[in-house]
One Martini backbone bead per residue (centre of mass of N, CA, C, O) as a GRO file, in nm:
protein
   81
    1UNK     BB    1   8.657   9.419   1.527
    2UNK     BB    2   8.478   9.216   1.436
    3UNK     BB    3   8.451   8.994   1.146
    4UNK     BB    4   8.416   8.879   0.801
    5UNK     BB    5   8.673   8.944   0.661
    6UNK     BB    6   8.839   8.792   0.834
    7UNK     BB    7   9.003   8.563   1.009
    8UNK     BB    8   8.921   8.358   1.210
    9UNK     BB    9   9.132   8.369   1.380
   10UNK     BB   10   9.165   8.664   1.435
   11UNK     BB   11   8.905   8.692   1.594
   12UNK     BB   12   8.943   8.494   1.811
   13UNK     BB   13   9.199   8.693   1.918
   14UNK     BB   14   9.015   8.900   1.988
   15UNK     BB   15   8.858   8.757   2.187
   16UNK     BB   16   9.096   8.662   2.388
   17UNK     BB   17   9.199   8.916   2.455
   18UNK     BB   18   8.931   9.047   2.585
   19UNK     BB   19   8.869   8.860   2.802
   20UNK     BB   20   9.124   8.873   2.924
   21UNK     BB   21   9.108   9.190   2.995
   22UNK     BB   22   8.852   9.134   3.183
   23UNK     BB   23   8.995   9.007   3.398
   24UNK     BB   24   9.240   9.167   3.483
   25UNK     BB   25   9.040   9.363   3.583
   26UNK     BB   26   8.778   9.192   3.763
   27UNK     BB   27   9.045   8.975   3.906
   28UNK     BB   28   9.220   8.913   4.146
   29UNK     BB   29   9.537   8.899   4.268
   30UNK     BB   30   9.774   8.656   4.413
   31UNK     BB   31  10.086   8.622   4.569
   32UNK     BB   32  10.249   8.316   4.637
   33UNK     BB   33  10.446   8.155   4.891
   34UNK     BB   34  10.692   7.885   4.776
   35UNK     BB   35  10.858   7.628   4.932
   36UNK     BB   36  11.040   7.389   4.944
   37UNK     BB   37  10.954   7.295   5.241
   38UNK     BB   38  10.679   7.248   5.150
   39UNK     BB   39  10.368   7.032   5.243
   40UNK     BB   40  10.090   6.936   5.106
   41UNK     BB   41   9.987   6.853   5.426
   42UNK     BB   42  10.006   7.166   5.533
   43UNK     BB   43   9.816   7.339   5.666
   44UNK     BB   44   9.679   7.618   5.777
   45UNK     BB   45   9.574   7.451   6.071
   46UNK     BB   46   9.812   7.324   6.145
   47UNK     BB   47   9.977   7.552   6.196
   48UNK     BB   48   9.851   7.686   6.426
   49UNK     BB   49   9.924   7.409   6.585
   50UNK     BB   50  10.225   7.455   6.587
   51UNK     BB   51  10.209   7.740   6.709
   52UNK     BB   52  10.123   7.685   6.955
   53UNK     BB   53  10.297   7.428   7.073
   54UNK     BB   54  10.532   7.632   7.116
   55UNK     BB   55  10.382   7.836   7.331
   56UNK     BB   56  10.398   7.616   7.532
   57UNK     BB   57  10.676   7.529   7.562
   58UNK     BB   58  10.734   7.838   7.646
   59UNK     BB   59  10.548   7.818   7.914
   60UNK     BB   60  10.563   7.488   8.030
   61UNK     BB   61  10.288   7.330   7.913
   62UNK     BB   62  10.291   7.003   7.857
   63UNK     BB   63  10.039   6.898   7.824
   64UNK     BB   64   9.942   7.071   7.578
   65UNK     BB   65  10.119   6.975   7.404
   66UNK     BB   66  10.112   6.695   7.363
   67UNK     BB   67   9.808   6.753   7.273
   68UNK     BB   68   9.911   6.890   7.016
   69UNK     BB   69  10.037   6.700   6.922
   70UNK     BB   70   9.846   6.449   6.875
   71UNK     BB   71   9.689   6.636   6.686
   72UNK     BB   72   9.873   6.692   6.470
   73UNK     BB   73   9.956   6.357   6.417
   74UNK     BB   74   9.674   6.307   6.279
   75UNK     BB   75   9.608   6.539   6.092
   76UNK     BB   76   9.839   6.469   5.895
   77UNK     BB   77   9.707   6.162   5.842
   78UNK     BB   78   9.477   6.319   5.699
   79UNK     BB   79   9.572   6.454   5.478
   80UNK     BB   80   9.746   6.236   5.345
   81UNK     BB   81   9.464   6.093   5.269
   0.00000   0.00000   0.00000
């Protein structure tokens, strides 16, 4: 494949082609889904206290919530920092 043959630039070319190559066939690939309204200090630890905080309010839980309230408000402005 690679020569002294050939212009150097071919080379590199093919050598860059057989690395991609072995790429992606060895690192997987993931999808990730990416709304507009997604905030970058939102993390996944954030969003599972947010859903949590609604499960309880949802069962009147006032305290629980509050609790969780006041702790994703402080979290958020540690992300944010």
């Amino acid at each position: 494949m690679i020569n002294d043959e050939q212009p150097i630039n071919r080379n590199v070319d093919i050598f860059n082609d057989y690395i991609n190559f072995c790429a992606d066939l060895c690192i997987p690939q993931v999808t990730v889904k990416q709304y507009a309204s997604n905030k970058p200090y939102i993390t996944k630890d954030i969003m599972i206290l947010i859903h949590e905080k609604y499960e309880y309010f949802k069962a009147g839980d006032l305290k629980t919530y509050n609790t969780l309230r006041h702790k994703i408000r402080r979290d958020i402005i540690k992300s944010k920092k």
